[in-house]
C-alpha positions in Angstrom: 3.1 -18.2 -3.3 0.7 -15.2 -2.6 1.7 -12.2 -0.5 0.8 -12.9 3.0 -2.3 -10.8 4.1 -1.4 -11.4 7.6 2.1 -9.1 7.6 -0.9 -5.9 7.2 -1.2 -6.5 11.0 2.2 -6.0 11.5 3.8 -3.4 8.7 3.0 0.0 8.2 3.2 3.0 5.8 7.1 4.4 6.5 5.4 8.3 5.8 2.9 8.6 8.2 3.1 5.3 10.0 -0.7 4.4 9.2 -2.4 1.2 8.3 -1.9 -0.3 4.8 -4.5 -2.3 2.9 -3.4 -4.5 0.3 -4.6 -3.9 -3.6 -5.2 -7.3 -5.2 -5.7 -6.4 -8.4 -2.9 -3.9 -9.2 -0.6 -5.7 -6.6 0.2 -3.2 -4.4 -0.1 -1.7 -0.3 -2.2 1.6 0.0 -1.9 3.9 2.0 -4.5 6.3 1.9 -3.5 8.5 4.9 0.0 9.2 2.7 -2.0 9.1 -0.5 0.6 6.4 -1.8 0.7 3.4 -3.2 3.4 0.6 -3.0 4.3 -1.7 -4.8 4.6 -6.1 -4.3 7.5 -7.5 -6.3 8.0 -11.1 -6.1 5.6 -11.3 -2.5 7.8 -8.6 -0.8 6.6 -5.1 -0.2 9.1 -2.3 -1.4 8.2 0.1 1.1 10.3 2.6 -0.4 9.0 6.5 -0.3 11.2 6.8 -3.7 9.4 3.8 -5.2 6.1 4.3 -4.1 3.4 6.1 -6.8 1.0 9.2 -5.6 -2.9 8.2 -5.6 -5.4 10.1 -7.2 -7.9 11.7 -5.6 -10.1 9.0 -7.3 -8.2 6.4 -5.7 -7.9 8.0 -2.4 -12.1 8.4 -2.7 -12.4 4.8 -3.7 -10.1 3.4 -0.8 -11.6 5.9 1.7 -15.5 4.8 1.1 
């Protein structure tokens, strides 16, 4: 089983309450307005501040464009 693109529609960043998108490739939800990124374990979402990493500007740049 995949995580389920359609719970985007429905969860959101717990910082700043914005839109998350979901990174395939590193298995994770962005949020760009919070600069964080969290991560999928076993299909859920941990969205944990604590266990969230910081984006680079890079990443931010990339997610932004």
């Amino acid at each position: 089983m995949a995580f389920d693109t359609k719970l985007l529609e429905i969860i959101a960043c717990p910082v700043c309450k914005g839109k998350l998108r979901f990174d395939k490739d590193n298995n994770e939800l962005i949020s760009t307005a919070a600069k964080l990124a969290y991560p999928v374990k076993d299909d859920i979402p941990v969205l944990l501040e604590n266990e969230a990493r910081e984006l680079s500007l890079d990443e931010v740049e990339k997610w932004n464009s």
